[in-house]
MIBAMAR-544437 format. One record per residue (C-alpha): x, y, z; residue in three letters. Coordinates in pm, whole numbers. Layout:
REM residues N
pt east->X; north->Y; up->Z; aa->ALA
...
***
This chain:
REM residues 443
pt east->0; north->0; up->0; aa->UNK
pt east->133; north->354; up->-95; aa->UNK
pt east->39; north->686; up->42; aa->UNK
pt east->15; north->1039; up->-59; aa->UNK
pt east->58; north->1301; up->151; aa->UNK
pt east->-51; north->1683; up->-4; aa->UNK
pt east->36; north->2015; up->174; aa->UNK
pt east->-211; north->2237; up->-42; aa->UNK
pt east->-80; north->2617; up->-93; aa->UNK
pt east->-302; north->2924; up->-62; aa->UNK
pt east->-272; north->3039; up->-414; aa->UNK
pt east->-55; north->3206; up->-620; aa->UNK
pt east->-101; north->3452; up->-910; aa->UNK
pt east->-105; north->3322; up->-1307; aa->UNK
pt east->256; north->3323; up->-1399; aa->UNK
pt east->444; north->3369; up->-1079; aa->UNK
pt east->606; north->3125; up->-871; aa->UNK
pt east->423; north->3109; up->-487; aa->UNK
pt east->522; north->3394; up->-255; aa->UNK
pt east->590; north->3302; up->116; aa->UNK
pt east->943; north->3358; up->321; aa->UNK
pt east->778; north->3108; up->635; aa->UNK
pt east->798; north->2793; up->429; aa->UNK
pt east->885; north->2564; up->763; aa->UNK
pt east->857; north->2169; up->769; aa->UNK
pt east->485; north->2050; up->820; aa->UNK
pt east->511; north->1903; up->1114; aa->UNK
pt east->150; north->1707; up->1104; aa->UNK
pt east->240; north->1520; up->845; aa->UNK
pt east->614; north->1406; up->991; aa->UNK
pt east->338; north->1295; up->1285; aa->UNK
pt east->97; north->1123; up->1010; aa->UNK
pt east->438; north->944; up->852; aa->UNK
pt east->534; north->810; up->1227; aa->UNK
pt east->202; north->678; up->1288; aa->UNK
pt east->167; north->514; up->947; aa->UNK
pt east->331; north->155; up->980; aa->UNK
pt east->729; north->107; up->801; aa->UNK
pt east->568; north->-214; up->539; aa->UNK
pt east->345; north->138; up->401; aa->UNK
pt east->534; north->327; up->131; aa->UNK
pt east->424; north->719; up->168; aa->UNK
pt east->547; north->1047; up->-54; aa->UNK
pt east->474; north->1396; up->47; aa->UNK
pt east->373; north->1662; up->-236; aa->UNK
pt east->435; north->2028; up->-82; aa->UNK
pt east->219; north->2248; up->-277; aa->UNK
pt east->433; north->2530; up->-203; aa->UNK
pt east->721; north->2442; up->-343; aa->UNK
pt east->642; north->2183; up->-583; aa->UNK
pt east->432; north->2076; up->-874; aa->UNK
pt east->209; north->1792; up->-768; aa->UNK
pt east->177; north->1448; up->-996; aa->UNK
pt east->-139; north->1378; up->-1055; aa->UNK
pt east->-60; north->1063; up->-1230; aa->UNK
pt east->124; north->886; up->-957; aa->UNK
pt east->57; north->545; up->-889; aa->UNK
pt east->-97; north->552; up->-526; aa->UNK
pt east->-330; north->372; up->-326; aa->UNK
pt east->-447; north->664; up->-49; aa->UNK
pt east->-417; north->1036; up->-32; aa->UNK
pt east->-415; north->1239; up->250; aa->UNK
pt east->-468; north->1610; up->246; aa->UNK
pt east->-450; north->1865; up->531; aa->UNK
pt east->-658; north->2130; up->468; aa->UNK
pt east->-665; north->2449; up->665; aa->UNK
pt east->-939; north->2752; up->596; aa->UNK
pt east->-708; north->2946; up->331; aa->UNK
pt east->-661; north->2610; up->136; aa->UNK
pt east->-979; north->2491; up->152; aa->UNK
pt east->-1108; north->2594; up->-180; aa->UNK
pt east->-740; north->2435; up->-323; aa->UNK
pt east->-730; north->2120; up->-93; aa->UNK
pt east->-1106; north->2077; up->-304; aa->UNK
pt east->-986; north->2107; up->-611; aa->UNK
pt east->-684; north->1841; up->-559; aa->UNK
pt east->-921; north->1570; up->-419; aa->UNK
pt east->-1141; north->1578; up->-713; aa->UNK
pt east->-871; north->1511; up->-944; aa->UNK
pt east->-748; north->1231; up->-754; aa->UNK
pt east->-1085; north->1062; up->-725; aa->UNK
pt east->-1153; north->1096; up->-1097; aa->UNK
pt east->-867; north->826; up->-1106; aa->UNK
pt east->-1040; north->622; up->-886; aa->UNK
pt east->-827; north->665; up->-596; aa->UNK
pt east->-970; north->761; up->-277; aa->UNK
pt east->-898; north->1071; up->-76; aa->UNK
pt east->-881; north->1139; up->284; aa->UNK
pt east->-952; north->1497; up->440; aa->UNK
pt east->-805; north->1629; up->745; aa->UNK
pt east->-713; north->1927; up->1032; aa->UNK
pt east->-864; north->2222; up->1144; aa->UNK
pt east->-1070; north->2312; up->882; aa->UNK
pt east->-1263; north->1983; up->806; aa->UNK
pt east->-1318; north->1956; up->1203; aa->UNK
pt east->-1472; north->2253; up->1183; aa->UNK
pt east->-1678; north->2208; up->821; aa->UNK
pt east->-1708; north->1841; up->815; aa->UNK
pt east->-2045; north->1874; up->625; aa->UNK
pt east->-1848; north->2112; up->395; aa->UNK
pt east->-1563; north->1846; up->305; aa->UNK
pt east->-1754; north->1547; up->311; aa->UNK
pt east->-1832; north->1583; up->-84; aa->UNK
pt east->-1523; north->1614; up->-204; aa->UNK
pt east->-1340; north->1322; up->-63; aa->UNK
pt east->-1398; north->942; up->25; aa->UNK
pt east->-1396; north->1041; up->386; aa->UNK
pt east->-1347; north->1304; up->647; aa->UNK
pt east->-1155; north->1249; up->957; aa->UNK
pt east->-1200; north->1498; up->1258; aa->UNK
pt east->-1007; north->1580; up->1570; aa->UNK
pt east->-689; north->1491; up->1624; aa->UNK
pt east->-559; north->1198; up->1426; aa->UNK
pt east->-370; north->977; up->1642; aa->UNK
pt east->-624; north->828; up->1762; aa->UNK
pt east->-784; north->675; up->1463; aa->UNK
pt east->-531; north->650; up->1205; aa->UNK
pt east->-409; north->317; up->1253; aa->UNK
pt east->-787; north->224; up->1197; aa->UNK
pt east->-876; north->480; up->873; aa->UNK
pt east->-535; north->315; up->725; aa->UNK
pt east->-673; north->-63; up->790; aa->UNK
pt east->-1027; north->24; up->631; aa->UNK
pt east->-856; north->161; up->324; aa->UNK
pt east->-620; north->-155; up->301; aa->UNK
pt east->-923; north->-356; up->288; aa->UNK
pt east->-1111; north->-96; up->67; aa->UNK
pt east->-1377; north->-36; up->342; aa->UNK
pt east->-1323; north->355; up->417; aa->UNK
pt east->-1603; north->484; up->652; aa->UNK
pt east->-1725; north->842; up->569; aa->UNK
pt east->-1631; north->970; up->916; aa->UNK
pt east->-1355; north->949; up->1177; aa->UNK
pt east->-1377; north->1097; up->1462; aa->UNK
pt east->-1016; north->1161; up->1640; aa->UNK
pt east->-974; north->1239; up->2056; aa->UNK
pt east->-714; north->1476; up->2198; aa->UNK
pt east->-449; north->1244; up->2310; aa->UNK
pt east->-94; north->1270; up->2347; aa->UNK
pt east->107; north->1127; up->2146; aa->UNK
pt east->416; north->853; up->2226; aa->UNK
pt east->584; north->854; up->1859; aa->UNK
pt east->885; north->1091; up->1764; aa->UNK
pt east->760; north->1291; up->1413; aa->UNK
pt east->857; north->1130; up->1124; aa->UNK
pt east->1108; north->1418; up->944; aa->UNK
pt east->1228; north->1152; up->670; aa->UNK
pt east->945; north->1239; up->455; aa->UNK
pt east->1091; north->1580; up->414; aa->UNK
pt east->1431; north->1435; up->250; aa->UNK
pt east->1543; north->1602; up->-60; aa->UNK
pt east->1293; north->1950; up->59; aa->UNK
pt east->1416; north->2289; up->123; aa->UNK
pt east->1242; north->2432; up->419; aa->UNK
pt east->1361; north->2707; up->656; aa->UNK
pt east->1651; north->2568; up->851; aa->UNK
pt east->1437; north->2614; up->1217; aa->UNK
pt east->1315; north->2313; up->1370; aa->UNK
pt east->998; north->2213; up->1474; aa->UNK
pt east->927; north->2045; up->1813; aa->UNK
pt east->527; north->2049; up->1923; aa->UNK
pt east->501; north->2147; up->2284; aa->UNK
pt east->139; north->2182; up->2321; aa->UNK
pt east->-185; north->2193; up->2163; aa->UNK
pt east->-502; north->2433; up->2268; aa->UNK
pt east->-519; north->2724; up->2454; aa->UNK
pt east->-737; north->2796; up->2752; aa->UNK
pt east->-854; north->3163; up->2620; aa->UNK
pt east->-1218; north->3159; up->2427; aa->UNK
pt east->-1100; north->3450; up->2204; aa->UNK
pt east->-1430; north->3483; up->1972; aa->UNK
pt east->-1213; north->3513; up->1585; aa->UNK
pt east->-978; north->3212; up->1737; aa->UNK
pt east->-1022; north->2867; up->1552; aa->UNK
pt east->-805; north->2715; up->1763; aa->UNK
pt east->-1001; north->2786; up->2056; aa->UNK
pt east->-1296; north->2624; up->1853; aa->UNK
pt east->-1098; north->2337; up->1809; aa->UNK
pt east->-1008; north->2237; up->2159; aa->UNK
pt east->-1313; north->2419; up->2307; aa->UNK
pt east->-1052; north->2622; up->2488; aa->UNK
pt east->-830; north->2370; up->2683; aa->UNK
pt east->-479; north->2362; up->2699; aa->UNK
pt east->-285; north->1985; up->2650; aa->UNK
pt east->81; north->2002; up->2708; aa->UNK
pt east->274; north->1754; up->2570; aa->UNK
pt east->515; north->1517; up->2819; aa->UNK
pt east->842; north->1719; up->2862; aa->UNK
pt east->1044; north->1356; up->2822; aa->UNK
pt east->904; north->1334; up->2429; aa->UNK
pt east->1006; north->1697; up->2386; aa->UNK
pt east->1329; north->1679; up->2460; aa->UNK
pt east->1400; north->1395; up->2268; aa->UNK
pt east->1251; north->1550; up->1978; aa->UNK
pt east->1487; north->1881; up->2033; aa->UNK
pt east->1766; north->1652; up->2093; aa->UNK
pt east->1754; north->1482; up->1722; aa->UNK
pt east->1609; north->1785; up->1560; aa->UNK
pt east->1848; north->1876; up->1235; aa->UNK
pt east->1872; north->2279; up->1306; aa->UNK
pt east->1965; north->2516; up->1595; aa->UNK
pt east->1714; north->2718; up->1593; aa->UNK
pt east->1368; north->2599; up->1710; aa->UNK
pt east->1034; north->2689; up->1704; aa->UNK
pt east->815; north->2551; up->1988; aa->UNK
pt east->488; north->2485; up->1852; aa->UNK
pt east->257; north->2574; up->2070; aa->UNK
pt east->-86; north->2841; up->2043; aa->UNK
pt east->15; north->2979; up->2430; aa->UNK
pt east->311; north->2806; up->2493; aa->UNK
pt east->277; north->2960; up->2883; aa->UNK
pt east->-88; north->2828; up->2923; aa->UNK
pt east->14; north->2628; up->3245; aa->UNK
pt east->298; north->2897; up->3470; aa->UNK
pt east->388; north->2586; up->3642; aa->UNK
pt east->444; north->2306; up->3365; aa->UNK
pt east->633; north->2575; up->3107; aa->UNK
pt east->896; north->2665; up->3416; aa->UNK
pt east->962; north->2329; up->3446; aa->UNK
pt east->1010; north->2276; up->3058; aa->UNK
pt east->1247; north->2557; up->3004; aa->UNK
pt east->1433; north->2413; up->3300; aa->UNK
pt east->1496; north->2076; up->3116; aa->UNK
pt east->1545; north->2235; up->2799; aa->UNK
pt east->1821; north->2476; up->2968; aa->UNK
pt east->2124; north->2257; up->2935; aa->UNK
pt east->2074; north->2231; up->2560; aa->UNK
pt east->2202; north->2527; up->2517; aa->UNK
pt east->1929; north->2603; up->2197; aa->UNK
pt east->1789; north->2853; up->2024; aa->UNK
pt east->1407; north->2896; up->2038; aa->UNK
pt east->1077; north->3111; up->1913; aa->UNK
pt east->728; north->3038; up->2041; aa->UNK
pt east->390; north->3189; up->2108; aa->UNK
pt east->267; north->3359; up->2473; aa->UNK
pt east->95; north->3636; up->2593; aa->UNK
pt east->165; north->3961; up->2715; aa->UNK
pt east->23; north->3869; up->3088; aa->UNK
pt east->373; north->3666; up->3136; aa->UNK
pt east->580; north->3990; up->3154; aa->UNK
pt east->450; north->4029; up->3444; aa->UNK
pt east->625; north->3683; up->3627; aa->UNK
pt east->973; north->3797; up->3617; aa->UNK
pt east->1081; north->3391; up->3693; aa->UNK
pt east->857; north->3315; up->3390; aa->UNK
pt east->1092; north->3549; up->3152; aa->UNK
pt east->1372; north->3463; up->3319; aa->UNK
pt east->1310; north->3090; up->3275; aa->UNK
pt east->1294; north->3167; up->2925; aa->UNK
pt east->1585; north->3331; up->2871; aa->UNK
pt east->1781; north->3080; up->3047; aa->UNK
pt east->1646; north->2792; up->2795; aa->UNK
pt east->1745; north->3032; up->2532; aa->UNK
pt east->1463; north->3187; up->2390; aa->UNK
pt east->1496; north->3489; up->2141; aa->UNK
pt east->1161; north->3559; up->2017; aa->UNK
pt east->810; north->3514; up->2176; aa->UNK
pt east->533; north->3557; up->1936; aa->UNK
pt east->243; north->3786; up->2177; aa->UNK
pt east->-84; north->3866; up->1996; aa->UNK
pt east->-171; north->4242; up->2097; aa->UNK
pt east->-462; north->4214; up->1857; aa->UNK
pt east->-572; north->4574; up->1903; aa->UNK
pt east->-458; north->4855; up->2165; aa->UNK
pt east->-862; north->4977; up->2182; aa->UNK
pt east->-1069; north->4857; up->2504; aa->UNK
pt east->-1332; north->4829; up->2363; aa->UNK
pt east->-1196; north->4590; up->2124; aa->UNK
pt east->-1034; north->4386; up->2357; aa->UNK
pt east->-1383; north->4305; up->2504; aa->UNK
pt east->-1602; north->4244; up->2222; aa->UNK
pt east->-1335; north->3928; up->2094; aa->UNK
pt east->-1339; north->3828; up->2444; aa->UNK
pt east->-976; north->3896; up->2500; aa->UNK
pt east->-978; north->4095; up->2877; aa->UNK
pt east->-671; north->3913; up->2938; aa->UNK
pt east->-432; north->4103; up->2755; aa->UNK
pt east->-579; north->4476; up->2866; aa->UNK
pt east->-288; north->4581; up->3064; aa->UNK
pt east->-397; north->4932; up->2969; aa->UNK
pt east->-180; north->5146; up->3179; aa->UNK
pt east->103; north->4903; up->3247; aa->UNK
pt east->95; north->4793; up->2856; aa->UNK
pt east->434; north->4944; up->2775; aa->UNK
pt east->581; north->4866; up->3089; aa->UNK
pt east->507; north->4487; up->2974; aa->UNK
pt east->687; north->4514; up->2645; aa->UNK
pt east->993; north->4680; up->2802; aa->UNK
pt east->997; north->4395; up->3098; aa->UNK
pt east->1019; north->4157; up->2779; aa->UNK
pt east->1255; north->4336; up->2605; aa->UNK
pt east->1487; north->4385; up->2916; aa->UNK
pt east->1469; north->4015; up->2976; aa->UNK
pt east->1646; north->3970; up->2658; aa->UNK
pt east->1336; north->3862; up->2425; aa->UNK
pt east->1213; north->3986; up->2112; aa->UNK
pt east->851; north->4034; up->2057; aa->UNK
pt east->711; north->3931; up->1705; aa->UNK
pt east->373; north->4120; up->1738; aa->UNK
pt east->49; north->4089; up->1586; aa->UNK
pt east->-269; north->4313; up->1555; aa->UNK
pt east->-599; north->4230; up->1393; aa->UNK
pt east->-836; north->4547; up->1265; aa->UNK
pt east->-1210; north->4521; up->1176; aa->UNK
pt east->-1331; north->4516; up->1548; aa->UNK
pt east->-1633; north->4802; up->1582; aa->UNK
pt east->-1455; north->5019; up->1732; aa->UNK
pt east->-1167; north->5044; up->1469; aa->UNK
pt east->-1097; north->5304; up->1190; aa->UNK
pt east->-806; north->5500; up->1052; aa->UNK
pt east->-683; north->5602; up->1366; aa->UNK
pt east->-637; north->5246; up->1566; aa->UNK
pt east->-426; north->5127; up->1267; aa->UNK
pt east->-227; north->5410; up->1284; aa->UNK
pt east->-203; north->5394; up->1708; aa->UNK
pt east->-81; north->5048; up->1637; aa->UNK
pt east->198; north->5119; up->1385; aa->UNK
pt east->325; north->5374; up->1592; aa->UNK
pt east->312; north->5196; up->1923; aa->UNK
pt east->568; north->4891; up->1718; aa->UNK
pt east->767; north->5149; up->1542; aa->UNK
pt east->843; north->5265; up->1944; aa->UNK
pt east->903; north->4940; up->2031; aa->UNK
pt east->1126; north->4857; up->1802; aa->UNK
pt east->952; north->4477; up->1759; aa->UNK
pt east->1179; north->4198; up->1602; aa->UNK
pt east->873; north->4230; up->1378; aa->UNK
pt east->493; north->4274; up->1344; aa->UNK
pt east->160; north->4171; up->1156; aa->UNK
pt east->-90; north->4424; up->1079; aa->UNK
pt east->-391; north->4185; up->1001; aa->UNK
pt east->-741; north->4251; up->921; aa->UNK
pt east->-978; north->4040; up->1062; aa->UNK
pt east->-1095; north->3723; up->902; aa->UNK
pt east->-1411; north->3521; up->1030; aa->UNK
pt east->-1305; north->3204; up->1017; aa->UNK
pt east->-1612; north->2934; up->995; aa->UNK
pt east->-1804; north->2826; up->1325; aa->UNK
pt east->-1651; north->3092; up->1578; aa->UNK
pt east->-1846; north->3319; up->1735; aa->UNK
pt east->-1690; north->3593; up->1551; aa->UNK
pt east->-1844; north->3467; up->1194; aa->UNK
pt east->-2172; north->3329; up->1370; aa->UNK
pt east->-2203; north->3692; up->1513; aa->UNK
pt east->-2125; north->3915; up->1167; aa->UNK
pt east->-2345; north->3643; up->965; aa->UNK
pt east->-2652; north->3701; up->1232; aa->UNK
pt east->-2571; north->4079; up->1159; aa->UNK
pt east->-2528; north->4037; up->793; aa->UNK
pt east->-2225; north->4196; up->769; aa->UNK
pt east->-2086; north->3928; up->597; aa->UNK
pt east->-1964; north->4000; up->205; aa->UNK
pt east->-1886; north->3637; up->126; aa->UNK
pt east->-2110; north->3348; up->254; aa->UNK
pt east->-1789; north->3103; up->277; aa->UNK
pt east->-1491; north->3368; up->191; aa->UNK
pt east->-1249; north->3027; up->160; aa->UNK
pt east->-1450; north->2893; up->-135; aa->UNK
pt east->-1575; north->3199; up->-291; aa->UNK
pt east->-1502; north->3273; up->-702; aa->UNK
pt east->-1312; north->3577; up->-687; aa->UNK
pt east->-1203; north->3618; up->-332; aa->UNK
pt east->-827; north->3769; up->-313; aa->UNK
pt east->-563; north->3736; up->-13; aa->UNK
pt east->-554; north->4065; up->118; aa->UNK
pt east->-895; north->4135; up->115; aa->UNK
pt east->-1206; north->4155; up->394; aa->UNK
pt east->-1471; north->3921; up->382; aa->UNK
pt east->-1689; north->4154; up->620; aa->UNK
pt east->-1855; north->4491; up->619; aa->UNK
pt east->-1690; north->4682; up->921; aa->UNK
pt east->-1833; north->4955; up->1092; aa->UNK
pt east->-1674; north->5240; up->1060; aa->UNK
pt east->-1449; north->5208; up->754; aa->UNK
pt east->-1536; north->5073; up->436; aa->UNK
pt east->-1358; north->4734; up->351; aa->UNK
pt east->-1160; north->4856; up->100; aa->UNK
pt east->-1011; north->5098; up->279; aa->UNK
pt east->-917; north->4898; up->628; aa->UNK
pt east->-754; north->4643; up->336; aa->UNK
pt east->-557; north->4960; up->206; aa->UNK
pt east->-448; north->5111; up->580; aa->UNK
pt east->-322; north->4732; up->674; aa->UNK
pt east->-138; north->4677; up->404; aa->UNK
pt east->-1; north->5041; up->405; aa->UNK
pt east->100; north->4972; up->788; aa->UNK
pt east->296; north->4646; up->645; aa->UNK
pt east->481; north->4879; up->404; aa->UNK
pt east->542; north->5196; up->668; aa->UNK
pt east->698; north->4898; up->895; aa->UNK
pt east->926; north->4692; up->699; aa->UNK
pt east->1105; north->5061; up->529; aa->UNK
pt east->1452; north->5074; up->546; aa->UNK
pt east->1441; north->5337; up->777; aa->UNK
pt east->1232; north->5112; up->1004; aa->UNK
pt east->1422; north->4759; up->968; aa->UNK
pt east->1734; north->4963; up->1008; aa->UNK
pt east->1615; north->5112; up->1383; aa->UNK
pt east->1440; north->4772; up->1409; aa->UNK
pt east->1759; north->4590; up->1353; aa->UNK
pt east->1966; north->4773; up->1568; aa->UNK
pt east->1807; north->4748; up->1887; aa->UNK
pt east->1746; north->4324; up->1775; aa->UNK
pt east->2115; north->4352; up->1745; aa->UNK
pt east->2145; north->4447; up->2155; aa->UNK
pt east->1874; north->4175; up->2274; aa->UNK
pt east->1896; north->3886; up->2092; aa->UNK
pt east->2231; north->3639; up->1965; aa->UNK
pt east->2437; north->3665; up->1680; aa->UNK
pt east->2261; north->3354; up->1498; aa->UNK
pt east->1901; north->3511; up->1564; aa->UNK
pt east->2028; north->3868; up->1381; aa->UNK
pt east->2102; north->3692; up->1097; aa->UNK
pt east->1797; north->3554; up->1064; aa->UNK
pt east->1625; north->3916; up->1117; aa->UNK
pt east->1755; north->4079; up->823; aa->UNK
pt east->1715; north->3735; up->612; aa->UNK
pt east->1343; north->3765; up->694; aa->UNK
pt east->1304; north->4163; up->726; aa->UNK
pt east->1504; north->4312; up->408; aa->UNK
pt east->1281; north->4034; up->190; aa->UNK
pt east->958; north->4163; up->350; aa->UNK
pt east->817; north->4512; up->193; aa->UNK
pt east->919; north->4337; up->-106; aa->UNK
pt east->706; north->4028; up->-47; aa->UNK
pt east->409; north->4248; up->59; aa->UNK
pt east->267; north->4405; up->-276; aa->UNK
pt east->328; north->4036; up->-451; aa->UNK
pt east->63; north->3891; up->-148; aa->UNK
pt east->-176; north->4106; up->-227; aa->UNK
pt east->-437; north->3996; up->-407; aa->UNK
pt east->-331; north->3631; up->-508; aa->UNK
pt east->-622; north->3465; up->-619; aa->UNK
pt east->-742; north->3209; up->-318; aa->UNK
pt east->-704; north->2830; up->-456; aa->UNK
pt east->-628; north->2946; up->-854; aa->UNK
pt east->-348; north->2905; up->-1052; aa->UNK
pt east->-130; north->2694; up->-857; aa->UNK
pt east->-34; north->2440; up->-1144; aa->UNK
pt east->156; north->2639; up->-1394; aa->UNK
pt east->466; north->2644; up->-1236; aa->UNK
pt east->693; north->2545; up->-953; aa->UNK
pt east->852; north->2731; up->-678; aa->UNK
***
């Protein structure tokens, strides 16, 4: 028995090769190639970097398909099963729009996969595929699977999985959806073995609140101490204020902590259920606490909220040009199917697209909503302007600089690899063409 395994890309516009700098290992499917048994041949086509063969001889394939590549993952399955070869649909998306998926493939598995892979691969050895599996959260006791990536090129950063969930109920958050907003940390012994015969030194600890549980990420960074590594992950800006947190951090050599802002406004901060993160008069305080701890901050806002216009996206620019952030996403908001953020602007009918994902004509780059007080067009305009405004030479320059006194000489050059390449990469994101074009040429 042979299996397929397909990343599906976003999209990419006619003529030009696909446009990302973050192309990193997928690390569910080095999990999906160490739970499927060694007698089972398997092949991995990357969408993002590689034209996929339709005409391979295969008995299975096995697409993940996230929201953006929903509309693309569709398109793949259908011309596998016009061969006559059955497709399997997976991850966040399909957990979330199982009724959506279920169409387009031979069946739809749900949840977490460990759980019933082993029994979706038997069924399709005997030809018996069930329309529906339904995976548990479970940990895991299996090491990914990073042979399938042989012959790739990927970012030289590792991937180790820490954690999955997060304990927040953050109304745009799909993740929070997904593990109805509970945190499972993964067992520190598997985690260290994983950094331990992980290819690259530098890491990235996946994890959607990597310090979810105070107690259990102190005594993590602990173990991982005597490594002597290199890591990124995601928190929030609440942790600045444990000063053994940071400086457990620092100590297991972290550079860069991911913290979602989201939006400096109040009022925003309570309608997407995110209280947490106020920290209203103490909010620069935070960041320099982080910054004095030796950490970067890659920061992230989202704009649409009500309470948004011109003026928040410009707040927000200036408040990471003052900050000097390793870097920074200025995202408009996205409703992503079955939180209470899309259930809320559909109810309200705000919404411009139905189903954004699958929608003819729907560009990356552009709002799938009506906001409130500024058109759509125009918040689309002021986030990518913000984008442009922050990745200037001017601003990478003063940017780089004060990187330069917080972080290690292997993490700086890996800022200006990423930064210079960035108001470039901008312009050619905007408006790709979600799902279209993706089979003219390679990377």
């Amino acid at each position: 028995m042979k299996i397929t395994f397909i990343l599906p890309a976003i999209g990419k516009k006619p003529g030009q090769k696909y446009i990302g700098t973050w192309k990193m290992e997928p690390l569910t499917i080095a999990v999906l190639k160490a739970l499927t048994p060694p007698e089972i041949e398997t092949e991995l086509f990357d969408d993002r970097i590689e034209l996929i063969d339709y005409e391979t001889q295969t008995d299975l394939v096995c697409i993940t398909v996230e929201t953006y590549t929903a509309k693309r993952s569709y398109r793949i399955a259908e011309r596998f099963r016009a061969r006559g070869i059955p497709v399997v649909l997976g991850g966040y998306h399909v957990t979330l729009c199982p009724e959506e998926a279920a169409p387009y493939c031979d069946a739809v598995l749900t949840g977490n996969a460990e759980t019933v892979w082993q029994t979706m691969l038997k069924d399709a050895a005997a030809h018996q595929l069930k329309p529906r599996y339904q995976g548990e959260t479970a940990e895991y006791r299996i090491q990914p699977d990073h042979s399938i990536f042989a012959g790739k090129k990927y970012l030289p950063v590792s991937l180790v999985e820490t954690g999955r969930g997060c304990i927040h109920k953050c109304d745009f958050c799909s993740i929070a959806q997904f593990y109805c907003s509970r945190y499972y940390h993964r067992s520190h012994d598997l985690i260290i073995d994983d950094i331990k015969k992980a290819p690259h030194k530098i890491f990235f600890l996946v994890d959607d609140n990597l310090v979810a549980n105070r107690q259990n990420a102190i005594e993590l960074f602990e173990k991982i101490e005597p490594l002597k590594i290199k890591w990124a992950g995601q928190g929030t800006l609440s942790m600045a204020k444990d000063e053994k947190l940071l400086r457990a951090m620092k100590k297991s050599g972290c550079e860069v902590i991911l913290i979602g802002f989201e939006s400096l406004s109040k009022e925003n901060l309570q309608q997407m259920n995110k209280s947490f993160n106020y920290a209203l008069g103490e909010r620069d305080e935070l960041v320099k606490r982080v910054h004095d701890a030796g950490l970067g901050i890659y920061a992230t806002f989202v704009f649409g909220y009500d309470n948004d216009d011109e003026r928040t996206v410009a707040d927000a620019l200036e408040f990471a040009k003052k900050h000097n952030f390793y870097t920074a996403a200025f995202n408009h908001l996205l409703p992503f199917p079955n939180t209470a953020l899309y259930h809320r602007l559909k109810e309200e009918e705000r919404l411009i697209y139905d189903k954004w994902w699958l929608a003819e004509g729907y560009h990356y780059g552009e709002l799938a909503f009506h906001p409130k007080k500024i058109s759509a067009e125009k918040l689309s305009q002021l986030c990518r302007d913000a984008r442009k405004e922050f990745s200037s030479t001017k601003t990478v320059l003063s940017r780089g600089f004060a990187s330069m006194r917080r972080t290690s000489p292997l993490v700086w050059s890996l800022f200006w690899a990423m930064n210079l390449r960035l108001g470039e990469e901008i312009d050619q994101k905007m408006h790709v063409p979600i799902g279209e074009n993706l089979d003219e040429l390679p990377k």
